[in-house]
VOKOLDREN-346203 format. One line per field, with one value per atom (N, C-alpha, C, O): residue in one letter; y, x, z. Coordinates in steps of 0.05 Angstrom, whole numbers. Each point is the difference from the previous one (the first is absolute). Last residue first. Layout:
BEGIN
aa (A	...)
north (Y	...)
east (X	...)
up (Z	...)
***
This chain:
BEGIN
aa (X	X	X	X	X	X	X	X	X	X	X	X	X	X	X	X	X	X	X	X	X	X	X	X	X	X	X	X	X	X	X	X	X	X	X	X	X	X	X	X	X	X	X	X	X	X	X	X	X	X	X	X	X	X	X	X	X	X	X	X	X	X	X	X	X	X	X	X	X	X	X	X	X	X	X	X	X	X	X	X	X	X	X	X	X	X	X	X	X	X	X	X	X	X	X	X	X	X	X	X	X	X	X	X	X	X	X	X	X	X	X	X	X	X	X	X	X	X	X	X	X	X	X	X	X	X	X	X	X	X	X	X	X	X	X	X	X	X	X	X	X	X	X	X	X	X	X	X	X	X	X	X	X	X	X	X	X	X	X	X	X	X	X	X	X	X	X	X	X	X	X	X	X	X	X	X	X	X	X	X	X	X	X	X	X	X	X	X	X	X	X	X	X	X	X	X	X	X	X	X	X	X	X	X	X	X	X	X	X	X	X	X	X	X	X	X	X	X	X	X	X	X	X	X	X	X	X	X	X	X	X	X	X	X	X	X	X	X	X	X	X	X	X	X	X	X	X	X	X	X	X	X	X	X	X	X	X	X	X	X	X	X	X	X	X	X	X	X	X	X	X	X	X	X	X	X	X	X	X	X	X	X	X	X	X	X	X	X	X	X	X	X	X	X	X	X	X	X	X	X	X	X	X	X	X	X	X	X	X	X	X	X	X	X	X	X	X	X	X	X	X	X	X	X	X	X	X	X	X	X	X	X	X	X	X	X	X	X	X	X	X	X	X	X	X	X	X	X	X	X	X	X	X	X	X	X	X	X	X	X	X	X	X	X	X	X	X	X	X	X	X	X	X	X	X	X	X	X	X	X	X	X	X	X	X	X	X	X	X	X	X	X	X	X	X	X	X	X	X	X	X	X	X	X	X	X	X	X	X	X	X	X	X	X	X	X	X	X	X	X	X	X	X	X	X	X	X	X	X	X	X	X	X	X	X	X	X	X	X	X	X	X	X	X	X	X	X	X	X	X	X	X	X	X	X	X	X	X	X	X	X	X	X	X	X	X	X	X	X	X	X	X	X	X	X	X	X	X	X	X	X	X	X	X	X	X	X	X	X	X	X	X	X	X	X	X	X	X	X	X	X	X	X	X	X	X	X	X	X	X	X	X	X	X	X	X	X	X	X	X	X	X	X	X	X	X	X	X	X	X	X	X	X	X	X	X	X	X	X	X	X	X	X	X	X	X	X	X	X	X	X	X	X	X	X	X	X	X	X	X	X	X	X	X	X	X	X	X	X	X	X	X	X	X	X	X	X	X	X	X	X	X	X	X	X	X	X	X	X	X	X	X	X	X	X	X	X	X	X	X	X	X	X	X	X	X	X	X	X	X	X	X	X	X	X	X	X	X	X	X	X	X	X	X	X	X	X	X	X	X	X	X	X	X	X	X	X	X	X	X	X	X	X	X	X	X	X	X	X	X	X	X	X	X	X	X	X	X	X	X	X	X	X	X	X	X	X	X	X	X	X	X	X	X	X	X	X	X	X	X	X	X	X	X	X	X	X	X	X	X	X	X	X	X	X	X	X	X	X	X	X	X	X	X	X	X	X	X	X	X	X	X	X	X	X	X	X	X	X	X	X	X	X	X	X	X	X	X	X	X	X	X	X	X	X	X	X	X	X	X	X	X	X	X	X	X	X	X	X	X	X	X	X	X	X	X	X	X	X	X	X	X	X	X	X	X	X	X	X	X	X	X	X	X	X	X	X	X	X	X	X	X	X	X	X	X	X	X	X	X	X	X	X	X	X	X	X	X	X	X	X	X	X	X	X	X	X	X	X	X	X	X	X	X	X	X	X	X	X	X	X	X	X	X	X	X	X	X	X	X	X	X	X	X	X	X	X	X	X	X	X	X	X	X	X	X	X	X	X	X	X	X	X	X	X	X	X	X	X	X	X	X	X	X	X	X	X	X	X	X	X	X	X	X	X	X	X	X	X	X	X	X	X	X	X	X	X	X	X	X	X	X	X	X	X	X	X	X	X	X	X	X	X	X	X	X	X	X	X	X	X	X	X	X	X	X	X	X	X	X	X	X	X	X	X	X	X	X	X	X	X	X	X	X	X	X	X	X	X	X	X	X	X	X	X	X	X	X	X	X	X	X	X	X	X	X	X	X	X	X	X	X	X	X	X	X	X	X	X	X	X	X	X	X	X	X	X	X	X	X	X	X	X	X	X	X	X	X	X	X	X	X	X	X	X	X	X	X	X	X	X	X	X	X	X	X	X	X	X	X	X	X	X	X	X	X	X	X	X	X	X	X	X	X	X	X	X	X	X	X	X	X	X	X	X	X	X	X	X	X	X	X	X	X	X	X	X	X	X	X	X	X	X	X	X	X	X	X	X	X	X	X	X	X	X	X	X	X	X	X	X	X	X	X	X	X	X	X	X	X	X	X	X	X	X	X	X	X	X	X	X	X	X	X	X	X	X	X	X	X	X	X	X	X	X	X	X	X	X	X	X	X	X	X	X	X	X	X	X	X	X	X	X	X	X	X	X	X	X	X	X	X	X	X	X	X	X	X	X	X	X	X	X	X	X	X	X	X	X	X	X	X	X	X	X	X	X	X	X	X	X	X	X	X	X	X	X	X	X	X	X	X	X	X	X	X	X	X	X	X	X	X	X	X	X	X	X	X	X	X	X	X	X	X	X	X	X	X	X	X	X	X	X	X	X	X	X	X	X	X	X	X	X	X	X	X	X	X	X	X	X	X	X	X	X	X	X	X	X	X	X	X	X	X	X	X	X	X	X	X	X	X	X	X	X	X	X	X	X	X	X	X	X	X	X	X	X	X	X	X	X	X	X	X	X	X	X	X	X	X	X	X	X	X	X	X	X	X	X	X	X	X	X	X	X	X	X	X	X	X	X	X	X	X	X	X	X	X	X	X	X	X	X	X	X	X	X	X	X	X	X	X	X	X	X	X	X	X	X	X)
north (1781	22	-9	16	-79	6	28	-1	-46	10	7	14	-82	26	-1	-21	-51	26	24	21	-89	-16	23	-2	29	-4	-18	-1	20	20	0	18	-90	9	30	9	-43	-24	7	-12	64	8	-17	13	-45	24	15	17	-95	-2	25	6	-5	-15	-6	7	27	20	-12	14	-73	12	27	14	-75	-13	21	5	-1	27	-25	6	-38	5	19	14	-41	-24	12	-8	40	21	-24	3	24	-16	7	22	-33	19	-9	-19	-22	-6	19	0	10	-20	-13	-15	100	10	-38	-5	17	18	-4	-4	-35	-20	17	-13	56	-14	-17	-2	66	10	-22	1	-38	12	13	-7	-24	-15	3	-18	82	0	-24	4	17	21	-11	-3	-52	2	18	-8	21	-26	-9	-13	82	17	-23	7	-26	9	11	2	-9	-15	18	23	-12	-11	-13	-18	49	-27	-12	-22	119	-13	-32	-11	67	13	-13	0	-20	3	5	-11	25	-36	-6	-19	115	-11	-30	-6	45	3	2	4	-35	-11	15	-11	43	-28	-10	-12	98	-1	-24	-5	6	3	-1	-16	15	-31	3	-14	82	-8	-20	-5	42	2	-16	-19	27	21	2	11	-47	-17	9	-14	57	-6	-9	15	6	23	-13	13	-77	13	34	13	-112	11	23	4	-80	-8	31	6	-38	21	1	12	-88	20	29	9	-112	20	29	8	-117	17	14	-7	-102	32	26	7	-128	29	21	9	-87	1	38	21	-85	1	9	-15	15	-19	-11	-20	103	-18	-22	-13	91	-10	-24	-13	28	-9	-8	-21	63	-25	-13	-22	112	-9	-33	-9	62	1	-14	-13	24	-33	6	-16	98	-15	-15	6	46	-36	-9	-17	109	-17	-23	-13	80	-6	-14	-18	11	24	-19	-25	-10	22	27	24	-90	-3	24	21	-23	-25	-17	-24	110	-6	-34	-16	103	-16	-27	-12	68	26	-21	5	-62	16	14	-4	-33	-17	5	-10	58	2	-16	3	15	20	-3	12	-85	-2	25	-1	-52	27	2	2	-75	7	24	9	-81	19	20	7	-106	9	30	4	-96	33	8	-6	-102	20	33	4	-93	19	23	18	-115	9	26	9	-47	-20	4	-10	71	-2	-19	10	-8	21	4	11	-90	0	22	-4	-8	-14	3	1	46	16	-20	13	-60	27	17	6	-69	-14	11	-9	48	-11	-8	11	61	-31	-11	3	87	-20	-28	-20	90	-8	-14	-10	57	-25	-10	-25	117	-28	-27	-19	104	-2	-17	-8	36	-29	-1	-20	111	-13	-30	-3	1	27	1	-10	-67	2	32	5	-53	13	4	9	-68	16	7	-20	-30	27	-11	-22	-29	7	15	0	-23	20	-9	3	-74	14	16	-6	-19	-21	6	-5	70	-9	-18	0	49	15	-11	8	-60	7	12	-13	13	-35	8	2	59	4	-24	0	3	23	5	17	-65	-19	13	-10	48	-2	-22	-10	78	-17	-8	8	95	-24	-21	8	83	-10	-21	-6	14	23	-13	-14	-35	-10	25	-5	20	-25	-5	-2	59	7	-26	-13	4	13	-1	-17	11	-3	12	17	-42	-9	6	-9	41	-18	8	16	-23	19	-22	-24	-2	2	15	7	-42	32	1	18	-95	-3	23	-1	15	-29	5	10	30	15	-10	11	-61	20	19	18	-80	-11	15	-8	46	-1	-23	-5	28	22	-8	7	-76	4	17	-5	-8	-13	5	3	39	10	-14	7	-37	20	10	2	-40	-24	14	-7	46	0	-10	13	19	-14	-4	1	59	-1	-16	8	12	-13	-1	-10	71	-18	-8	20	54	-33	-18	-14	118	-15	-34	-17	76	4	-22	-16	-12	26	6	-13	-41	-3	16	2	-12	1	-6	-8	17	-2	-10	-10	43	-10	2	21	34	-24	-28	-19	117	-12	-25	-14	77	15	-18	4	-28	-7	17	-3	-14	-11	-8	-21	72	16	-26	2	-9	15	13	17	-86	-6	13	-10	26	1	-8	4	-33	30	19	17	-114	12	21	7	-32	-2	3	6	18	11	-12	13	-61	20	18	5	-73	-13	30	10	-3	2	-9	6	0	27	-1	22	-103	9	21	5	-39	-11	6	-1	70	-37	-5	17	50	4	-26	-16	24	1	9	2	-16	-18	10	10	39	6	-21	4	0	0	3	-10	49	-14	-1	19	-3	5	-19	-23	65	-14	-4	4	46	0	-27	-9	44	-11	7	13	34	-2	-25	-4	57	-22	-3	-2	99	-37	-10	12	78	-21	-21	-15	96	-4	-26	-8	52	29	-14	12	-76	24	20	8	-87	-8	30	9	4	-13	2	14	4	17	-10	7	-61	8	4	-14	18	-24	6	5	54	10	-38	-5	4	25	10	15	-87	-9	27	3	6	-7	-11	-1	31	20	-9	13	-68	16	24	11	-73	-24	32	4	25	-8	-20	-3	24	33	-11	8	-78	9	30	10	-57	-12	13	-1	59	-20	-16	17	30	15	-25	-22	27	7	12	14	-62	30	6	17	-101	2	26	5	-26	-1	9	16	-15	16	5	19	-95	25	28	17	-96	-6	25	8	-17	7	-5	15	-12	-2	4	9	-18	4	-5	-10	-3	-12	26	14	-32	23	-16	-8	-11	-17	15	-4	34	7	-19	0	31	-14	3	5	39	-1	-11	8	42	-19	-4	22	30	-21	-17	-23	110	-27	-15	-9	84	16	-27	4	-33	10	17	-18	3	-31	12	3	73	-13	-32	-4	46	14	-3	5	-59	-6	17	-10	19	-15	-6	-3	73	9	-26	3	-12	8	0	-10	-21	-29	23	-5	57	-23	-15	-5	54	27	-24	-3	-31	1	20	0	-13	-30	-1	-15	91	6	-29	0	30	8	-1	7	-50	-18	25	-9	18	1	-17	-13	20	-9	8	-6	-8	-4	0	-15	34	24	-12	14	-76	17	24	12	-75	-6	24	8	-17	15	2	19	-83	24	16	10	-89	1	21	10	-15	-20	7	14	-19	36	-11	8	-87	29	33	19	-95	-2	11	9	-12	16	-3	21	-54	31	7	21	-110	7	29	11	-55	-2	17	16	24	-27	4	22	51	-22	-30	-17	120	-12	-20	-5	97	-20	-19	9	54	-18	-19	-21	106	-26	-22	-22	108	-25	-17	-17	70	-16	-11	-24	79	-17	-15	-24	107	-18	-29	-17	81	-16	-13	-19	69	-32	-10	-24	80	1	-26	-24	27	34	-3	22	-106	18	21	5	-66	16	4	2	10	-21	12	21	-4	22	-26	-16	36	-22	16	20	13	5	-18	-10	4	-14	1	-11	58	7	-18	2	-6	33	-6	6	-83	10	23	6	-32	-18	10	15	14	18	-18	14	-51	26	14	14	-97	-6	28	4	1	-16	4	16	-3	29	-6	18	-88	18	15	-3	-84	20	12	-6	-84	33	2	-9	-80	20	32	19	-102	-6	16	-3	-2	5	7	18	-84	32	30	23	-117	2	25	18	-107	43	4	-6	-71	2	28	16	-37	-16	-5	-14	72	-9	-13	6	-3	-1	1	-9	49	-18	1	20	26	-15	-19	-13	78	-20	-11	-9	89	-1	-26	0	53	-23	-4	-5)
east (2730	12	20	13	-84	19	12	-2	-96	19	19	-8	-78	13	23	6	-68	-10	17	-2	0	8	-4	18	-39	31	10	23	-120	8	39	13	-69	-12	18	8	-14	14	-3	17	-75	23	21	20	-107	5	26	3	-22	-1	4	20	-38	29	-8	22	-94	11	35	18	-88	3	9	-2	-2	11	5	23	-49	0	16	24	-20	-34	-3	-20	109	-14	-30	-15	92	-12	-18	-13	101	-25	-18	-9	103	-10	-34	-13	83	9	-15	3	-10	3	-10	-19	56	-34	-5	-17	103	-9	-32	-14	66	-1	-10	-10	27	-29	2	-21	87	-18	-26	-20	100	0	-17	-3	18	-8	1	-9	40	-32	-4	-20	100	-14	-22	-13	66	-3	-21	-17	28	-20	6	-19	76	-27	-17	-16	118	-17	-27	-7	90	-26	-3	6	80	-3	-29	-1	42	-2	-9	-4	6	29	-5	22	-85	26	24	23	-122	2	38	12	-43	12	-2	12	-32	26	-4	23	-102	22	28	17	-84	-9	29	16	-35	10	3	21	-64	30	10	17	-103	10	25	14	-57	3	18	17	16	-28	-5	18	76	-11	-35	-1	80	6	-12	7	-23	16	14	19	-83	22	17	17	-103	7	41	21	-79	14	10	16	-44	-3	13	22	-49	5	-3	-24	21	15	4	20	-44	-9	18	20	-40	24	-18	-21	7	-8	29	20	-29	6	-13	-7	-1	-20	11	-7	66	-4	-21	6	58	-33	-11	-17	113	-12	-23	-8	48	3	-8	-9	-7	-23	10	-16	82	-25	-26	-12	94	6	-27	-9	17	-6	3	-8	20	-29	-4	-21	94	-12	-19	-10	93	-33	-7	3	83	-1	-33	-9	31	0	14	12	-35	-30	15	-16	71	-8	-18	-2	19	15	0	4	-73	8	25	-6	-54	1	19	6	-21	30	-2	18	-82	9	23	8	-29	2	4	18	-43	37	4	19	-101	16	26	16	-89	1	23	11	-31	18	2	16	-67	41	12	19	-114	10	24	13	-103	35	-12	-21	-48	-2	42	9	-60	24	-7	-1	-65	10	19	-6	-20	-2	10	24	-51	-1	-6	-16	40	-26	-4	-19	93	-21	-30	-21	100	0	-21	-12	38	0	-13	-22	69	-25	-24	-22	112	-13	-39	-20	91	0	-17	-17	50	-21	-7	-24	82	-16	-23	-23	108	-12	-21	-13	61	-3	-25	-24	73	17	-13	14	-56	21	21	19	-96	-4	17	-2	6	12	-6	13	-70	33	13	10	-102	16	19	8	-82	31	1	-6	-76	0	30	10	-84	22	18	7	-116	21	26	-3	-74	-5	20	12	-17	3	-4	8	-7	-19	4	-20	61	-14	-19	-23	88	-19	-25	-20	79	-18	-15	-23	76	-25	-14	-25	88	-7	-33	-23	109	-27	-25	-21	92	-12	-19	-23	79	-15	-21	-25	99	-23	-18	-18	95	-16	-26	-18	91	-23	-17	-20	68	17	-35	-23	49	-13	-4	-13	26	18	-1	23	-80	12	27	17	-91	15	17	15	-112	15	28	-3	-92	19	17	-3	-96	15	33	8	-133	25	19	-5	-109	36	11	-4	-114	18	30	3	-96	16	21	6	-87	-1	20	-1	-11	-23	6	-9	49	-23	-21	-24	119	-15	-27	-14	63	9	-25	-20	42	-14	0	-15	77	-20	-21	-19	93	1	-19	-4	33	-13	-11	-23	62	-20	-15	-22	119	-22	-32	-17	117	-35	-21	-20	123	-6	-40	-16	61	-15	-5	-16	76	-26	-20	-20	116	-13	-23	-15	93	-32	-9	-4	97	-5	-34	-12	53	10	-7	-2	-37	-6	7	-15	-24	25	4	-5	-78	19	22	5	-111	23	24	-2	-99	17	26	5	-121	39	14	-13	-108	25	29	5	-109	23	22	13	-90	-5	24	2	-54	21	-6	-20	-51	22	28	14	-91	-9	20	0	17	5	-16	2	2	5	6	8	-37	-21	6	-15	82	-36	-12	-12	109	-10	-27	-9	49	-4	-14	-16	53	-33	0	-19	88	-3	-39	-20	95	-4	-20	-8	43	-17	-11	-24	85	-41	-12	-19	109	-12	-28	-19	78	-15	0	4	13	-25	-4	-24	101	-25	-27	-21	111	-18	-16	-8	78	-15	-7	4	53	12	-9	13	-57	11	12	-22	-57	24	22	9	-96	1	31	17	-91	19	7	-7	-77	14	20	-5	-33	3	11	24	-93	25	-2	-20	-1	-12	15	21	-47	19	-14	-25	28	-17	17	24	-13	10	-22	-11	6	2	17	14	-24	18	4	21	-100	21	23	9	-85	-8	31	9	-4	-6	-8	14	4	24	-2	13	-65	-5	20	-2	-4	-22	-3	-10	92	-11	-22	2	22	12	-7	-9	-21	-18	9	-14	46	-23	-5	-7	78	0	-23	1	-24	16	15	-2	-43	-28	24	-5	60	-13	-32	-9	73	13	-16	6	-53	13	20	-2	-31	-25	8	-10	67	-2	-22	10	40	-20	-7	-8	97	-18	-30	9	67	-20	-22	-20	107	4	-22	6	-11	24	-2	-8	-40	-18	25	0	35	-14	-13	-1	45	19	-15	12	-55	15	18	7	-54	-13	15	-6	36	6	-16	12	-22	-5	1	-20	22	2	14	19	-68	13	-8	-22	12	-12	20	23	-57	18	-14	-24	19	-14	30	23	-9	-25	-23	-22	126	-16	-28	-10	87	-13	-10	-1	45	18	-22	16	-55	21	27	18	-92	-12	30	14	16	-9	-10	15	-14	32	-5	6	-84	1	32	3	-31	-17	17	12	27	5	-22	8	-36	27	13	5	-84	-5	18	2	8	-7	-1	16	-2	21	-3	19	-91	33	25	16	-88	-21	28	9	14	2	-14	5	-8	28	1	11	-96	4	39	13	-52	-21	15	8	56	-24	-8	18	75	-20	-29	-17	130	-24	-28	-4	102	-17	-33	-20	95	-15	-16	-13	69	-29	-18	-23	124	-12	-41	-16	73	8	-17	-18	27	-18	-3	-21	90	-29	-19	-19	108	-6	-31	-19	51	6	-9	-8	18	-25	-8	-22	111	-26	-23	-13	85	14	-30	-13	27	-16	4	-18	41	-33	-5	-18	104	-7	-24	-9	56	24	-16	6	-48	7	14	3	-30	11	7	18	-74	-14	18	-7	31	-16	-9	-4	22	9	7	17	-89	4	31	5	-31	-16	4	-3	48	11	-19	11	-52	25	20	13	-97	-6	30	5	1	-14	-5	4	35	2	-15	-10	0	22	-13	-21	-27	37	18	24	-131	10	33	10	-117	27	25	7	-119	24	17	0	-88	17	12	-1	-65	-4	11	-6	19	-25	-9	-25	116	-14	-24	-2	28	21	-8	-5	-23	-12	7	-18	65	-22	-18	-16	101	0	-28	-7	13	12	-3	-9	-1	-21	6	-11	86	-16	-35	-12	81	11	-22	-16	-26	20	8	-11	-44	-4	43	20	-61	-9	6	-5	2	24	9	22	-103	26	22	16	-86	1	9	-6	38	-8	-6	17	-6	-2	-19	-23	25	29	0	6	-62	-12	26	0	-43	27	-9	-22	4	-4	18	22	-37	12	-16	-12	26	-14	19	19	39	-14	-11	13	34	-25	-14	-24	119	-10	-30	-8)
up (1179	-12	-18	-14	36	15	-16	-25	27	-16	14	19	14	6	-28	-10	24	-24	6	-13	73	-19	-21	-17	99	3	-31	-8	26	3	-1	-11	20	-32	-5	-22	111	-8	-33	-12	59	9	-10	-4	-2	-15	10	-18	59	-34	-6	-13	96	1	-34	-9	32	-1	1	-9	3	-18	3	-20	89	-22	-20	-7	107	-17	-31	-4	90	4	-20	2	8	-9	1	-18	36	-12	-7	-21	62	18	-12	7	-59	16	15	-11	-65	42	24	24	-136	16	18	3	-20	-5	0	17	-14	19	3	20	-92	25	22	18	-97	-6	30	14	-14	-3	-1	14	-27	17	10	24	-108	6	43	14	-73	-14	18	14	-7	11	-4	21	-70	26	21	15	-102	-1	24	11	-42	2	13	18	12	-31	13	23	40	-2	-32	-6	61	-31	-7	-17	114	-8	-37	-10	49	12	-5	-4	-29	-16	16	-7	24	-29	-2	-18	92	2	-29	-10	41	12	-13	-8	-10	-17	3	-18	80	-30	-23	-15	98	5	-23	-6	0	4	-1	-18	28	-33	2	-12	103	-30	-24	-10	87	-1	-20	-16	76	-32	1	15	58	-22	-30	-21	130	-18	-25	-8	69	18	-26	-9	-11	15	8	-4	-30	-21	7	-13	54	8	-13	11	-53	16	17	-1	-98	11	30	7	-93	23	13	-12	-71	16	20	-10	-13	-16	14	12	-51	17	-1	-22	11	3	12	22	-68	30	-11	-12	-49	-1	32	9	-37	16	0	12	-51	-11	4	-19	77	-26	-23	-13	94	9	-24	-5	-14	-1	18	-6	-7	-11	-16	-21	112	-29	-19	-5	80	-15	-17	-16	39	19	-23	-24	18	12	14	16	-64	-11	5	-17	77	-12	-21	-3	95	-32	-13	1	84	1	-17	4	41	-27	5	11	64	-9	-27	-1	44	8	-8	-2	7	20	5	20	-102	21	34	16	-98	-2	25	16	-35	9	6	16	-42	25	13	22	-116	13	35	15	-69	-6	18	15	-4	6	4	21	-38	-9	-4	-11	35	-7	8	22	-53	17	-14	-24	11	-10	25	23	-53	19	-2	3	-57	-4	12	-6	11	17	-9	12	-56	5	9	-9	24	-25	-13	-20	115	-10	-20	3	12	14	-8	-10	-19	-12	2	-14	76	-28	-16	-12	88	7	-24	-1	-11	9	10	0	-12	-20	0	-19	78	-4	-17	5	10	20	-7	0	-36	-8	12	-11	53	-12	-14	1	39	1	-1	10	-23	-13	-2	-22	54	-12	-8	-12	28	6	-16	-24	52	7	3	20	-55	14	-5	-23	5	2	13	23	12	-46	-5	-9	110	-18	-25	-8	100	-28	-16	-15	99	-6	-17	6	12	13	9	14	-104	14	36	5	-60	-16	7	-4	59	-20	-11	2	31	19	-14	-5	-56	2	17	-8	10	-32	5	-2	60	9	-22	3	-11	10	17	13	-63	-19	14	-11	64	-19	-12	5	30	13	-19	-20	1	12	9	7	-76	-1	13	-12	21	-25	-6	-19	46	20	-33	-24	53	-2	5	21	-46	20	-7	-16	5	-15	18	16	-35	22	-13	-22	19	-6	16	19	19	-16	-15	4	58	-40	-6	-24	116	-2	-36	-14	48	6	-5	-5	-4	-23	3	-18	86	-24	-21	-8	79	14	-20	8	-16	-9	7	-13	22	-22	-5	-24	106	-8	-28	-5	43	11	-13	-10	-8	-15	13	-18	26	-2	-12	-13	34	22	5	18	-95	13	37	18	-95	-11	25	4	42	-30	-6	20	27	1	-23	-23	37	29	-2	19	-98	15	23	14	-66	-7	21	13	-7	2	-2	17	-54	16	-5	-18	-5	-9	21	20	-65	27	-11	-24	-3	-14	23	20	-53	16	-14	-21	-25	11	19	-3	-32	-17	4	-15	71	1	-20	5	15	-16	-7	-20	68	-18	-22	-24	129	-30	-30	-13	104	-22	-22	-23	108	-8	-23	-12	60	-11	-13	-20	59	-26	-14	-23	104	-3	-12	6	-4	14	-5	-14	-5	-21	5	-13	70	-26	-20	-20	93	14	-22	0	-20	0	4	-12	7	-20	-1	-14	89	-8	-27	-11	52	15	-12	-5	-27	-15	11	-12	29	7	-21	-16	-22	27	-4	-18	-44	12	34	20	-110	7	16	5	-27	5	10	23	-91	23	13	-15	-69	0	38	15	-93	27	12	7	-110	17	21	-1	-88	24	26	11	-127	26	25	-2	-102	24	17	1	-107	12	37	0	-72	1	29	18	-70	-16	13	-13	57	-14	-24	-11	55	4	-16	-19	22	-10	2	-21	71	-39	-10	-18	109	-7	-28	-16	88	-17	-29	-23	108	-8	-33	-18	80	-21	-11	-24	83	-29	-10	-22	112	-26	-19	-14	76	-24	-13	-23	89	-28	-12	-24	108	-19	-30	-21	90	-18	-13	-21	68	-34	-11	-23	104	-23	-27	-23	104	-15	-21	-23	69	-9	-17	-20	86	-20	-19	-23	90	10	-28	-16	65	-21	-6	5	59	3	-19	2	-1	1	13	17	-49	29	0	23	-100	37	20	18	-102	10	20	16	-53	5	10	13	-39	25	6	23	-105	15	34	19	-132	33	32	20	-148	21	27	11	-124	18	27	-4	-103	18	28	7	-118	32	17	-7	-98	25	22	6	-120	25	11	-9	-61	-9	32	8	-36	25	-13	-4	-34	-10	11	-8	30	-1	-16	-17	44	-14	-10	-16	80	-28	-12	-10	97	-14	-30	-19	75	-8	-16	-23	71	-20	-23	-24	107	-23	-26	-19	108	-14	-34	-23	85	-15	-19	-24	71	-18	-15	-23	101	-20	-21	-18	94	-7	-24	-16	60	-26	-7	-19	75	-30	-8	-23	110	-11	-41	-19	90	-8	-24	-22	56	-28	-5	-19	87	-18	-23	-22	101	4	-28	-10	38	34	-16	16	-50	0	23	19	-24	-2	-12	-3	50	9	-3	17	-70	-5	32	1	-18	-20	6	0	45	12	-11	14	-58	27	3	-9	-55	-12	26	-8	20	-3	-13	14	23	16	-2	14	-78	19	9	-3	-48	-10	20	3	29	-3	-21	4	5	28	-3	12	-95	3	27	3	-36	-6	6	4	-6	-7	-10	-17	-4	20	-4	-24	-12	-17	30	14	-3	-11	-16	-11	55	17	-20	11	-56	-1	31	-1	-22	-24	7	-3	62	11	-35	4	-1	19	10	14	-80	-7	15	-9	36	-9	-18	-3	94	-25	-18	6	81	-1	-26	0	77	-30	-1	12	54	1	-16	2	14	-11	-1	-7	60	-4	-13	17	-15	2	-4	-15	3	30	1	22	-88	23	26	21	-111	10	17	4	-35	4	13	24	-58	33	4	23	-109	23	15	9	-75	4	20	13	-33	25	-3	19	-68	29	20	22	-115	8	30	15	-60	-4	15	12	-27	26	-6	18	-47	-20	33	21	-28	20	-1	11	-47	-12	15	-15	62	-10	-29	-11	63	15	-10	6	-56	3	25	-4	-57	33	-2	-5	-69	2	28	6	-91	37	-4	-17	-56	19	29	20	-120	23	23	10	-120	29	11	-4	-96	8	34	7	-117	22	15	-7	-39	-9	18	19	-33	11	-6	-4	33	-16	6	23)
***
């Protein structure tokens, strides 16, 4: 489906195909404990969020140099354009790496350089954003986030990511005013597994623009009013929701009782190496299990380009917004 569109929940980690995975391992000397990339495809059908993490981490050891991190973003780039990615806010684990030893600076100068080339090789607009590992301290997110000094003229925002439960929004408020102050912008995961009173932290805490997930704002009204009022964007990932167990089958996910709600949805793909499908895909799973019409999609797509950080670029968020309204559906 190529109808313009943003993605804006997309871990680029969370991008690295088996075949990706082993030509890294070749040429870094990782030795990975499946026999091929079809025994390592299905690793991937895992039970739940901690059974994906697990292999989610593990995996990331074939990353180690600036051109393994630039083959990463590219490969994702070049799959997005073939989906109808026009812009991309691509979010990024830096915690997972330093711990390896891989040094912050090799992961943000290696993906800046397929961002870079990005508008020219694949026609879409990119930012990227550094997401922090709810489930490490709040010390090794400050520590990160220093880190990151010399590179943040590449970084346009912070996120918070990982394992929800027991880590609430308000765990990183510090970091997240330390965030403010250097001009990036907030957004963060909250509302997946973790009750909707993590949505609330989320916004009054943190600060966030954005709510990353929100699934479960449906638990309460009063939060959905709010939502909807303040015209907060919930960046939604139905296949991620299924594969981890949030939703049992894609047709009991709230999609679309959420856009009924007037609530800013978009849809994403989240980590599409793992999960079984990239935007368009997403897009045309929830087209066919939840009965969305074309003016859904369409109004899906326009809330993307929307909700996207594009405020210092008006007229290119117009012209892309010109672009989804003038699209022809097959």
């Amino acid at each position: 489906m190529h109808l313009p569109k943003a993605e804006l929940h997309l871990h680029i980690e969370g991008t690295l195909e088996p075949e990706l995975a082993f030509e890294l391992a070749g040429r870094n000397g990782v030795t990975l404990p499946y026999a091929g990339t079809d025994e390592l495809r299905t690793a991937y059908l895992f039970e739940d969020l901690q059974s994906f993490l697990d292999l989610y981490y593990a995996l990331m050891a074939v990353l180690r140099t600036e051109d393994d991190f630039a083959d990463l973003a590219d490969a994702y780039l070049t799959r997005a354009a073939a989906q109808g990615v026009w812009h991309a806010e691509i979010f990024f684990d830096p915690q997972a790496h330093t711990a390896r030893g891989v040094p912050i600076g090799t992961v943000v100068e290696g993906l800046g350089r397929a961002l870079d080339r990005s508008e020219e090789k694949h026609g879409i607009s990119t930012q990227l954003i550094m997401c922090f590992l709810r489930d490490q301290s709040a010390e090794s997110a400050m520590e990160t986030l220093e880190a990151a000094g010399p590179h943040l003229h590449r970084i346009s925002g912070v996120g918070l990511d990982s394992a929800e439960v027991g880590h609430p929004p308000a765990k990183f408020r510090e970091v997240y005013e330390a965030a403010a102050a250097l001009g990036l912008r907030k957004v963060a995961h909250a509302g997946e597994e973790g009750p909707p009173e993590y949505i609330r932290e989320a916004l009054d805490v943190l600060g966030v623009e954005r709510i990353d997930h929100g699934l479960r704002c449906m638990e309460d009204p009063e939060l959905v009013d709010r939502l909807v009022s303040e015209r907060i964007p919930l960046t939604l990932c139905p296949l991620s929701n299924v594969r981890l167990r949030a939703i049992d089958v894609l047709e009991e996910h709230p999609l679309r009782a959420m856009m009924d709600a007037g609530l800013l949805c978009t849809v994403n793909s989240d980590d599409p190496a793992y999960f079984g499908g990239y935007v368009a895909d997403t897009f045309h799973a929830v087209h066919e299990a939840l009965g969305l019409d074309r003016e859904h999609l369409r109004t899906l797509a326009r809330n993307s380009f929307e909700a996207a950080f594009l405020d210092h670029d008006e007229e290119r968020r117009a012209r892309y917004l010109a672009e989804v309204e003038a699209y022809a559906f097959d």
